[in-house]
DRENTORKOL-3810 file (N, C-alpha, C; in nm, 4 decimals):
REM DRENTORKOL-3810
@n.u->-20.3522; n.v->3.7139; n.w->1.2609; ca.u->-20.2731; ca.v->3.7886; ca.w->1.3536; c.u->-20.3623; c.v->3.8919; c.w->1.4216
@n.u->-20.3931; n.v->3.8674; n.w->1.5438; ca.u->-20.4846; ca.v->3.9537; ca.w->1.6633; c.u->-20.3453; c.v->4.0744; c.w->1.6758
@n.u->-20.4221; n.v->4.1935; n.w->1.7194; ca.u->-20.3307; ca.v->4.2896; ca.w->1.8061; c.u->-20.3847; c.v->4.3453; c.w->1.9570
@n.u->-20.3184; n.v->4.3303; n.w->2.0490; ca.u->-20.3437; ca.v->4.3860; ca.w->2.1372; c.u->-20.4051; c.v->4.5566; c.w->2.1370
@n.u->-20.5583; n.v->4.5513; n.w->2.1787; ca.u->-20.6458; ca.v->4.6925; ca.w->2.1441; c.u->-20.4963; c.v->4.8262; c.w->2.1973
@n.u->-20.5072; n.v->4.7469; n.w->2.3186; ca.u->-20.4200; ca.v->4.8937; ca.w->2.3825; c.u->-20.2525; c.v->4.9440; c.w->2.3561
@n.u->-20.2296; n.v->4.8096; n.w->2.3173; ca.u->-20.0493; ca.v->4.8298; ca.w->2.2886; c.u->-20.0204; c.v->4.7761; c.w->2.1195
@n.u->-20.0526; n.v->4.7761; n.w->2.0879; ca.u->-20.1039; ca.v->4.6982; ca.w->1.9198; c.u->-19.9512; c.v->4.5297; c.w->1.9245
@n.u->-19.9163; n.v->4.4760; n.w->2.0243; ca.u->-19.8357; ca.v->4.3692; ca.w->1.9849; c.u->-19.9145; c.v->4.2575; c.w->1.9393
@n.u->-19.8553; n.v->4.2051; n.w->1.8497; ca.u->-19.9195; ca.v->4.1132; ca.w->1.7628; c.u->-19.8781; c.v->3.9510; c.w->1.8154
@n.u->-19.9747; n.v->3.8766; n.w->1.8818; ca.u->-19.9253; ca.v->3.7683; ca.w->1.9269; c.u->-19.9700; c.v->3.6748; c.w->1.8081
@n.u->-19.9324; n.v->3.5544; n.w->1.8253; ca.u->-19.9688; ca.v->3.4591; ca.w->1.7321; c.u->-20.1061; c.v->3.3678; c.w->1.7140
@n.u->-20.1737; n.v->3.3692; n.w->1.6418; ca.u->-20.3118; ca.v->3.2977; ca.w->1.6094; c.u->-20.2067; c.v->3.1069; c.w->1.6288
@n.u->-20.3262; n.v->3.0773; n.w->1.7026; ca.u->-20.3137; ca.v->2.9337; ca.w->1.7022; c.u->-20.3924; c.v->2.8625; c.w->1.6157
@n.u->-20.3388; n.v->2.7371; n.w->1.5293; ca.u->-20.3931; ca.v->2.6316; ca.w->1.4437; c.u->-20.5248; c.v->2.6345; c.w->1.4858
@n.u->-20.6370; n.v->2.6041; n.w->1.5586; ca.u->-20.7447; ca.v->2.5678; ca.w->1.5861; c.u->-20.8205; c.v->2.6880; c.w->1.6781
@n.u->-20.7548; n.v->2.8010; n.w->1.6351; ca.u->-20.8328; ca.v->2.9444; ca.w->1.7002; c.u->-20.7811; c.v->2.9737; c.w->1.7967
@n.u->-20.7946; n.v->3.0846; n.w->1.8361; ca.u->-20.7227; ca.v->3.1967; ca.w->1.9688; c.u->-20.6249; c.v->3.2160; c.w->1.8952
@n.u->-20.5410; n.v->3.2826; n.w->2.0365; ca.u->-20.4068; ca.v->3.4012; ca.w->2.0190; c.u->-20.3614; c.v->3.3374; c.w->2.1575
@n.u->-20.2029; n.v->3.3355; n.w->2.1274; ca.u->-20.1062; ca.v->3.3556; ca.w->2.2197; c.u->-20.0163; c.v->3.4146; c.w->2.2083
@n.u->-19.9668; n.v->3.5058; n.w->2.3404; ca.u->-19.9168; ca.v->3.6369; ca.w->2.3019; c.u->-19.7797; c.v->3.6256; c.w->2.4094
@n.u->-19.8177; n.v->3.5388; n.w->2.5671; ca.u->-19.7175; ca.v->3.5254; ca.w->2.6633; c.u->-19.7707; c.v->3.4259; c.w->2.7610
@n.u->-19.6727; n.v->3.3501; n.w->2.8334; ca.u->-19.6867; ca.v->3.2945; ca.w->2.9359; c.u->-19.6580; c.v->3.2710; c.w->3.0496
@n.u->-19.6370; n.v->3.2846; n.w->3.1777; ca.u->-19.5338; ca.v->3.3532; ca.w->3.3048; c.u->-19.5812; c.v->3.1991; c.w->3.4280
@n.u->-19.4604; n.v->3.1890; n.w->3.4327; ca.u->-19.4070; ca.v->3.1246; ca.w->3.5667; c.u->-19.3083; c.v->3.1182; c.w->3.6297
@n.u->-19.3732; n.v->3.2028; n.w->3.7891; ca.u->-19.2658; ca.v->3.2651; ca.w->3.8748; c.u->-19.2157; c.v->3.3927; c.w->3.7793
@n.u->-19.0799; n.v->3.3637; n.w->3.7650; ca.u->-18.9973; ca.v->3.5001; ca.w->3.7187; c.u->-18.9612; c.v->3.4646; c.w->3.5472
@n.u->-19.0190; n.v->3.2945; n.w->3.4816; ca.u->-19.0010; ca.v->3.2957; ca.w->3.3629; c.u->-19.1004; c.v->3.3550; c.w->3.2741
@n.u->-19.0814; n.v->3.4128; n.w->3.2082; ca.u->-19.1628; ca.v->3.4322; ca.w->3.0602; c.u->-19.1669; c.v->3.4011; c.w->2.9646
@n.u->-19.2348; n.v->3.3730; n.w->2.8194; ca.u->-19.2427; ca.v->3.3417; ca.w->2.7474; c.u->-19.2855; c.v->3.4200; c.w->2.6507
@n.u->-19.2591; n.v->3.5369; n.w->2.5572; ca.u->-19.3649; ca.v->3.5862; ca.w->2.4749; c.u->-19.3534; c.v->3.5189; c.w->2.3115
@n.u->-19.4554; n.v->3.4901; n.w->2.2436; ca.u->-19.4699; ca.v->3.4406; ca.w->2.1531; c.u->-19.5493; c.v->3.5627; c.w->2.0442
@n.u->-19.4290; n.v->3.5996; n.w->1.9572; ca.u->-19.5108; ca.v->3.7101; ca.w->1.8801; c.u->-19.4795; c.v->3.7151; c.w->1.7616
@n.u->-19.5646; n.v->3.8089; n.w->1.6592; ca.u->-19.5302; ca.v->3.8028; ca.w->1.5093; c.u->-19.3915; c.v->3.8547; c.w->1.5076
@n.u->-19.3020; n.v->3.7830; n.w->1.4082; ca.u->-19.1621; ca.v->3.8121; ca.w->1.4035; c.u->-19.1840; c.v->3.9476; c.w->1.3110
@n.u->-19.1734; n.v->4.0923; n.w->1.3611; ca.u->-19.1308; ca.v->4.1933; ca.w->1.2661; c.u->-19.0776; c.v->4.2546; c.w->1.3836
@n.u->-18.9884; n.v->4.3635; n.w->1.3258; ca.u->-18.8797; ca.v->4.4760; ca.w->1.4100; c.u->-19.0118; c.v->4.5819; c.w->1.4516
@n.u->-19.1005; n.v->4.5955; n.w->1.3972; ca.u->-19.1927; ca.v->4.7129; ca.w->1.4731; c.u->-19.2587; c.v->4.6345; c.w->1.5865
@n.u->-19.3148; n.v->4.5061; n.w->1.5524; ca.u->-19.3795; ca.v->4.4603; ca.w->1.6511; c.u->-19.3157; c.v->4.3891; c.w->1.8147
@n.u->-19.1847; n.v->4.3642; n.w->1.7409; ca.u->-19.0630; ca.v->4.3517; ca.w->1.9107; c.u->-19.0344; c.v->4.5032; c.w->1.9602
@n.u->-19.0269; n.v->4.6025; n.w->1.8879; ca.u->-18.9906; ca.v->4.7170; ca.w->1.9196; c.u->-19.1461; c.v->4.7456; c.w->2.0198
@n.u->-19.2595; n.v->4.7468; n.w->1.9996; ca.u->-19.3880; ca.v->4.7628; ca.w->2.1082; c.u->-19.3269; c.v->4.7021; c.w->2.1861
@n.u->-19.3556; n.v->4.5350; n.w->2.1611; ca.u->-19.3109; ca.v->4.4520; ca.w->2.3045; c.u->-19.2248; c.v->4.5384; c.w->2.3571
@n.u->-19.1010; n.v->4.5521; n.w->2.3219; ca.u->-19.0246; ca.v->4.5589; ca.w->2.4289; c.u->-19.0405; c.v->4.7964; c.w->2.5006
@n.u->-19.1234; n.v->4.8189; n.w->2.4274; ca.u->-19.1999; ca.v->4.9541; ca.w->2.5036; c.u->-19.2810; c.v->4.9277; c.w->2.5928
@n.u->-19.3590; n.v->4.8271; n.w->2.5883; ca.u->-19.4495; ca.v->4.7453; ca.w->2.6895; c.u->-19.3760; c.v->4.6803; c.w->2.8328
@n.u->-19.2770; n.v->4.6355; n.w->2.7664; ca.u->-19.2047; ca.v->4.5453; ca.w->2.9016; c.u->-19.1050; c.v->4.6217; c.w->3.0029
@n.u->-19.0826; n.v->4.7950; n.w->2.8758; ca.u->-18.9837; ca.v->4.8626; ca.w->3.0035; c.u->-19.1036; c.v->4.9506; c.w->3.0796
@n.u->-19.2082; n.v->4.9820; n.w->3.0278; ca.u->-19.3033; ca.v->5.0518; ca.w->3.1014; c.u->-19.3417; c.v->4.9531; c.w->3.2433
@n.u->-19.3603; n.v->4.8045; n.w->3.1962; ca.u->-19.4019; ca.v->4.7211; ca.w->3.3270; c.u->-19.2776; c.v->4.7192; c.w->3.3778
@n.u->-19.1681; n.v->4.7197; n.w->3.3837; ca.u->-19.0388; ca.v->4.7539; ca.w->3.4262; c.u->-19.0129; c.v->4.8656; c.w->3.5130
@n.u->-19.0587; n.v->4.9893; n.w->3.4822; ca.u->-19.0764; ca.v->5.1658; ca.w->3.5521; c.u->-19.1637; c.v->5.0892; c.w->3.6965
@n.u->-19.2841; n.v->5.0144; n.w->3.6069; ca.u->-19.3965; ca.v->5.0185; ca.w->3.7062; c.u->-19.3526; c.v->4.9300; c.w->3.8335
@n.u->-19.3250; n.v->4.8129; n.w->3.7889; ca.u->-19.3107; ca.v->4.7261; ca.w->3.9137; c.u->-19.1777; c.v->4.7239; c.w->3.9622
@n.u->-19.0543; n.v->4.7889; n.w->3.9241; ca.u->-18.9046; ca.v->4.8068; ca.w->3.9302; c.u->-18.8586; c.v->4.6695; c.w->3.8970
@n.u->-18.9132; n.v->4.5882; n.w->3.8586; ca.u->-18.8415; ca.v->4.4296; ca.w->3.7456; c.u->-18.7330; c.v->4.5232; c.w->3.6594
@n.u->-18.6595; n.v->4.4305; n.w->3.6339; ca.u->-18.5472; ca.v->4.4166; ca.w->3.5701; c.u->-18.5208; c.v->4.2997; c.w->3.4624
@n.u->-18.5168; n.v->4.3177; n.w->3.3413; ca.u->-18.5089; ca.v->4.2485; ca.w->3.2550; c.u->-18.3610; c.v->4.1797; c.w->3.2045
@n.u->-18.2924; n.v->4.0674; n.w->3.2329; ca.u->-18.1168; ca.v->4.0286; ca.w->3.1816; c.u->-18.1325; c.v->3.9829; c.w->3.0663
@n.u->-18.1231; n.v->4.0863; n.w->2.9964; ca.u->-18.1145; ca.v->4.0586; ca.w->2.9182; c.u->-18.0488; c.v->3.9408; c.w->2.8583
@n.u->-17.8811; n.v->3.9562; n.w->2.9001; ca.u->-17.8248; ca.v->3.8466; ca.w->2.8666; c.u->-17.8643; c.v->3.6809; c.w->2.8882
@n.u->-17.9365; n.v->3.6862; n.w->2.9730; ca.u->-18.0236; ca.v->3.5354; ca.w->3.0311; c.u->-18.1654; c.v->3.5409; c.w->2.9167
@n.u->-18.1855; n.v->3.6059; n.w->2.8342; ca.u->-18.2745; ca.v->3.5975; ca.w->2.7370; c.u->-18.2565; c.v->3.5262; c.w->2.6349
@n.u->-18.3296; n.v->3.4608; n.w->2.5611; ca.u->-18.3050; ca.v->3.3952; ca.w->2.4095; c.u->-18.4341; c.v->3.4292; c.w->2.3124
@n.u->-18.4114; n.v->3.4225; n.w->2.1897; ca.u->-18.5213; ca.v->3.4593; ca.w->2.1102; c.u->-18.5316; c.v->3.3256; c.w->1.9835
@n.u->-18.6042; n.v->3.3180; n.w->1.9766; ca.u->-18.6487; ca.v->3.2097; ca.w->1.8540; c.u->-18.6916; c.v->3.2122; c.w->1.7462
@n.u->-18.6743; n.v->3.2123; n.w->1.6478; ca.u->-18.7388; ca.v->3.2643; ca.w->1.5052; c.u->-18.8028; c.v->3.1182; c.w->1.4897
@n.u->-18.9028; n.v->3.0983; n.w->1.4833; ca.u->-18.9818; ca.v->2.9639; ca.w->1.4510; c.u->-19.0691; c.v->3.0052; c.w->1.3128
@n.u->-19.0169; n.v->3.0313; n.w->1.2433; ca.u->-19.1027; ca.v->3.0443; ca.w->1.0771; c.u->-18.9707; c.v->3.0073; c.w->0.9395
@n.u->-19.0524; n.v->2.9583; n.w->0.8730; ca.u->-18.9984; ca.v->2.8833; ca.w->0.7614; c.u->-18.9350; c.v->3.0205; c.w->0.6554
@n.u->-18.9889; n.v->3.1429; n.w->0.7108; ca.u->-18.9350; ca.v->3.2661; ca.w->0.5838; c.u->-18.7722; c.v->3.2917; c.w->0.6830
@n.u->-18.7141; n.v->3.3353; n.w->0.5959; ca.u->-18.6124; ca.v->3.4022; ca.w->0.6251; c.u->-18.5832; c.v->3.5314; c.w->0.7381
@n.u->-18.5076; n.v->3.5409; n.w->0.8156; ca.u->-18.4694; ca.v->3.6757; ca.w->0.9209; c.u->-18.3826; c.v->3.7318; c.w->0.8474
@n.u->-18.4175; n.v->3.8440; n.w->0.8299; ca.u->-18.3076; ca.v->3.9121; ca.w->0.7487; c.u->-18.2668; c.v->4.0514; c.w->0.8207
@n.u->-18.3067; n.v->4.0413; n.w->0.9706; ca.u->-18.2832; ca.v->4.1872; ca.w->1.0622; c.u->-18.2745; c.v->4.0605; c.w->1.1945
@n.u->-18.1981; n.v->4.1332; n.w->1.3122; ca.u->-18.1653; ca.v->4.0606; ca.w->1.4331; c.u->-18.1704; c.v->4.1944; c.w->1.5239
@n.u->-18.3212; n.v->4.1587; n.w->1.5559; ca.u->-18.3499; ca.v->4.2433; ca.w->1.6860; c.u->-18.2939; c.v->4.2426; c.w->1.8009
@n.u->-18.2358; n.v->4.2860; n.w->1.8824; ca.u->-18.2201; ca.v->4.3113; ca.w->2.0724; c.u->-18.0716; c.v->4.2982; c.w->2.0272
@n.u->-17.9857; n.v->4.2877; n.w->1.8974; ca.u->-17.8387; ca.v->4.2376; ca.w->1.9577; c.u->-17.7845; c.v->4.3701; c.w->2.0432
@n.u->-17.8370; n.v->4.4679; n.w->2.0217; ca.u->-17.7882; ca.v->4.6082; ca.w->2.1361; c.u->-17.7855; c.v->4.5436; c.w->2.2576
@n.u->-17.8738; n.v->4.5080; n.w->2.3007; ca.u->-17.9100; ca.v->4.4827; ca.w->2.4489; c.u->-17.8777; c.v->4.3322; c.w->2.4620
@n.u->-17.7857; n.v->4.2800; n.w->2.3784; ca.u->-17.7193; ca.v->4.1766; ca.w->2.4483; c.u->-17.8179; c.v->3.9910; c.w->2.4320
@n.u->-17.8854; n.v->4.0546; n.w->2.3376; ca.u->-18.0259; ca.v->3.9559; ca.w->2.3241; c.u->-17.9879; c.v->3.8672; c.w->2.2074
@n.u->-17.9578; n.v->3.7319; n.w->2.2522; ca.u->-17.9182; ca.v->3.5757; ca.w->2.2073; c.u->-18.0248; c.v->3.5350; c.w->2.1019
@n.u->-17.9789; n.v->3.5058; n.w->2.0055; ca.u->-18.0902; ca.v->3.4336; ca.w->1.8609; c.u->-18.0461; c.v->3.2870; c.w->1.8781
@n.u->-18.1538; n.v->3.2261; n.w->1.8995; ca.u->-18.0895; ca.v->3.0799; ca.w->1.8779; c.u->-18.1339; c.v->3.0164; c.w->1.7512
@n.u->-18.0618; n.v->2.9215; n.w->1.7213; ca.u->-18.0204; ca.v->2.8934; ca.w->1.5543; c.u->-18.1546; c.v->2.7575; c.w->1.5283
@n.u->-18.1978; n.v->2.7431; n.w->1.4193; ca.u->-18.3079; ca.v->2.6418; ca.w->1.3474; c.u->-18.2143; c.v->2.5166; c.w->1.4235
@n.u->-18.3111; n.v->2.4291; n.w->1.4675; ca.u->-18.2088; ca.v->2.3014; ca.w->1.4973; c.u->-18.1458; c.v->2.3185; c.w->1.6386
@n.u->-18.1250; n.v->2.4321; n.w->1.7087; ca.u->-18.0350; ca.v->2.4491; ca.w->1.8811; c.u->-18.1839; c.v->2.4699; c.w->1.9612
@n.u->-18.1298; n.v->2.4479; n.w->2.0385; ca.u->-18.2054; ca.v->2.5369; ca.w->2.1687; c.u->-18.1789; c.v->2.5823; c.w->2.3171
@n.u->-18.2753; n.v->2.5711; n.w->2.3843; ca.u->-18.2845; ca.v->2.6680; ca.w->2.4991; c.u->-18.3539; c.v->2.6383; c.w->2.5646
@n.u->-18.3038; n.v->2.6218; n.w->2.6957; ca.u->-18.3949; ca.v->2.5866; ca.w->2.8284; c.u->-18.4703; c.v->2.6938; c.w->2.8346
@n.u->-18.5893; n.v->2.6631; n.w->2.9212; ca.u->-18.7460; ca.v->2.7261; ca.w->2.9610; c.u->-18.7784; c.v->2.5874; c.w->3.0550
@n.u->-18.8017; n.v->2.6639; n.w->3.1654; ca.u->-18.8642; ca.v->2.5851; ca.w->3.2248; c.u->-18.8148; c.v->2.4303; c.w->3.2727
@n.u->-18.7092; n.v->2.4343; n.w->3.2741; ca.u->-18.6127; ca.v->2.2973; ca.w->3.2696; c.u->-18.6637; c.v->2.2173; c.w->3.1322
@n.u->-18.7274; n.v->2.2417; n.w->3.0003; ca.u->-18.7202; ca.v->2.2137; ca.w->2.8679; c.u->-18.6021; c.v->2.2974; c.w->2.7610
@n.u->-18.5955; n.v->2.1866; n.w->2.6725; ca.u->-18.5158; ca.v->2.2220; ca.w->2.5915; c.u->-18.6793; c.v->2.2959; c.w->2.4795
@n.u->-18.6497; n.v->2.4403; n.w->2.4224; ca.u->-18.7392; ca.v->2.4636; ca.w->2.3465; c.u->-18.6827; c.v->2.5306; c.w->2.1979
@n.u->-18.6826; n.v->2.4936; n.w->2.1126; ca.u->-18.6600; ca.v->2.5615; ca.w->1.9584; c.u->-18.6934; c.v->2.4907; c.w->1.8669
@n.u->-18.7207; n.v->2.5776; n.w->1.7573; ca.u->-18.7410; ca.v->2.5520; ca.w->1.6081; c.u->-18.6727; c.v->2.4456; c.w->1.5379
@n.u->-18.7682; n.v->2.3207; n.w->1.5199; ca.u->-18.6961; ca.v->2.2130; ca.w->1.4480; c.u->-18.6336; c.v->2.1243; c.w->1.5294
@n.u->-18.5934; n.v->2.0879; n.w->1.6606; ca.u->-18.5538; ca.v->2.0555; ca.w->1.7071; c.u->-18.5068; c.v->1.8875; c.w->1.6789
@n.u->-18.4265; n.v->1.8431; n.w->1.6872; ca.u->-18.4427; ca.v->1.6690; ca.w->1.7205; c.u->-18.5236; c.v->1.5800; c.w->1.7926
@n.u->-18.6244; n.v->1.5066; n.w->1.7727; ca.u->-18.7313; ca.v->1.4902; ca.w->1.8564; c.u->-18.6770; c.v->1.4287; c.w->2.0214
@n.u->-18.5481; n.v->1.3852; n.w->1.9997; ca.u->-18.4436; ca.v->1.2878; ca.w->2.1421; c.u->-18.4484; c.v->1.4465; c.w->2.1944
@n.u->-18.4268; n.v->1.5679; n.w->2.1796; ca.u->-18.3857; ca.v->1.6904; ca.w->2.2336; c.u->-18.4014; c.v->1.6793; c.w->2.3704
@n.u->-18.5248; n.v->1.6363; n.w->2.4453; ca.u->-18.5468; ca.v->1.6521; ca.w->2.5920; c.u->-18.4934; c.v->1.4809; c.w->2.6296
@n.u->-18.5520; n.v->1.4239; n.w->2.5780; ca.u->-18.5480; ca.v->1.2342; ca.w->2.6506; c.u->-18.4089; c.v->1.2353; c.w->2.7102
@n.u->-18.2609; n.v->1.2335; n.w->2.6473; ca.u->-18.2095; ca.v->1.2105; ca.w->2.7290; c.u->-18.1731; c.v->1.2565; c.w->2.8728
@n.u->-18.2052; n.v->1.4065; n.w->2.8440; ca.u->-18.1974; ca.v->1.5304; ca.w->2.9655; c.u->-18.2888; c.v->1.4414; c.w->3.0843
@n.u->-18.3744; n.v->1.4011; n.w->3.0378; ca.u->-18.5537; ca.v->1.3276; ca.w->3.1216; c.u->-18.4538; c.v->1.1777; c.w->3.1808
@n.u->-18.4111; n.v->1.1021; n.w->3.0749; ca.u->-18.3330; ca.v->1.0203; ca.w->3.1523; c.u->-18.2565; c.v->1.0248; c.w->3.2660
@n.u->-18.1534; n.v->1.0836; n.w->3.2273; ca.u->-18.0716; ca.v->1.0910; ca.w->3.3253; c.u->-18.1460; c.v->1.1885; c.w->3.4586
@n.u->-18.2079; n.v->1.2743; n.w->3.4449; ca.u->-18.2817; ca.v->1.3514; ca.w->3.5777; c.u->-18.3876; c.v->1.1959; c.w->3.6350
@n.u->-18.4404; n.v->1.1188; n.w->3.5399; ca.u->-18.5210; ca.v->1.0130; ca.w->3.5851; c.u->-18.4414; c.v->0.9030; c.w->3.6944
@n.u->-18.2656; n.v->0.8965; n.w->3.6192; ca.u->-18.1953; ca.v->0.7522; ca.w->3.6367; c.u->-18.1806; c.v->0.8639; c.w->3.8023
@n.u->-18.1235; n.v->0.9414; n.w->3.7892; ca.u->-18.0732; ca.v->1.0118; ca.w->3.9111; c.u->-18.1623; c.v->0.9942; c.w->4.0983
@n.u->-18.3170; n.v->1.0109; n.w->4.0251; ca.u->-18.4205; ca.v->0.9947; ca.w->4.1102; c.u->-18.4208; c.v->0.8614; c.w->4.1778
@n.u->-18.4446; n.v->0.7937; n.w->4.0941; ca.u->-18.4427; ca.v->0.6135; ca.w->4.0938; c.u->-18.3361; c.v->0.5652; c.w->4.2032
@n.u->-18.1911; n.v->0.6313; n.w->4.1449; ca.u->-18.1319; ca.v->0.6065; ca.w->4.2493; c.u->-18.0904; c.v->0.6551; c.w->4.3607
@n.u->-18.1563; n.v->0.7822; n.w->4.4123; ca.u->-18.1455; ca.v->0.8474; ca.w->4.5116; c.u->-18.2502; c.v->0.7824; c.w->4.6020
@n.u->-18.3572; n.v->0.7338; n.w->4.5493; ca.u->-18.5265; ca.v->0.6775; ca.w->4.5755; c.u->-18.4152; c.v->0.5679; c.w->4.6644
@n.u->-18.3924; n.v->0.4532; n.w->4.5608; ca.u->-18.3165; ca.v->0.3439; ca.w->4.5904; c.u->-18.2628; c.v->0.3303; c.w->4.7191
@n.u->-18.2165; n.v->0.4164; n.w->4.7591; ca.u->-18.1035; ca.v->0.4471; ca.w->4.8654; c.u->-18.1799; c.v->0.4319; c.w->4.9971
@n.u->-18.3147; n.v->0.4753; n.w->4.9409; ca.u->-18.3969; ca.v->0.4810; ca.w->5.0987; c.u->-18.4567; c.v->0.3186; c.w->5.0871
@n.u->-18.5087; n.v->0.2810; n.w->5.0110; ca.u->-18.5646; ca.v->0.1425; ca.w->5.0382; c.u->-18.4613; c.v->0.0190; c.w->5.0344
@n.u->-18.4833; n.v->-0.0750; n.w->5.0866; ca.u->-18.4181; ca.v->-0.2358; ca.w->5.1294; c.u->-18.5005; c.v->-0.3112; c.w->5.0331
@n.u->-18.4737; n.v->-0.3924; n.w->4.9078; ca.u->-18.5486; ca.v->-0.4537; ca.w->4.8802; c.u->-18.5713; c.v->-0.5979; c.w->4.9241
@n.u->-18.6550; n.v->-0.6298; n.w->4.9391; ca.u->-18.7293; ca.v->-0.7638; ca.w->5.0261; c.u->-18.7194; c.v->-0.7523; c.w->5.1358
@n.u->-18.7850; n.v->-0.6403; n.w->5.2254; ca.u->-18.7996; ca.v->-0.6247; ca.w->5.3292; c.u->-18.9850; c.v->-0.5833; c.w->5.3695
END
């Protein structure tokens, strides 16, 4: 477990070396961090300061959190602020993916199907076949 020198949040060591701590596209985020109440409590001192700074706004309620470790949660951070735990086994879109802990490995395929079958036949519509 790395800490950030300047804000001490603790992102997660990856299997084969480094740290990941967050990931941003467009207006989604991702932070990936050690599950303790001191170390979400930084994060989220970190995210209202970039909040002051750039006037972002955080909805909460459009947030979800993930406990992805095999020990037990025995505290549930953000429920003040309206902040969603999703359960071992559920999940949660990111990114038009379904993402959580344990998941069913079908979790995305059928979602992929039907967005696939949909294409196919919208595609369809424009071509004549044997022409």
């Amino acid at each position: 477990m790395m800490a950030d020198p300047k804000h001490g949040v603790e992102g997660l060591s990856l299997p084969r070396g480094g740290l990941i701590r967050d990931q941003t596209f467009a207006d989604d985020t991702a932070l990936y961090l050690q599950g303790s109440p001191t170390n979400m409590d930084r994060a989220q001192e970190v995210l209202k300061i970039f909040c002051r700074a750039s006037k972002a706004k955080i909805n909460w309620h459009k947030s979800a959190t993930i406990w992805a470790s095999k020990k037990e949660r025995i505290w549930e951070w953000g429920r003040n602020e309206g902040l969603k735990w999703i359960p071992t086994g559920k999940g949660t879109r990111y990114l038009g993916i379904q993402v959580g802990f344990h998941l069913p490995p079908k979790a995305n395929f059928n979602t992929m199907m039907i967005a696939l079958k949909g294409k196919l036949i919208s595609w369809s519509s424009h071509w004549q076949v044997g022409s």
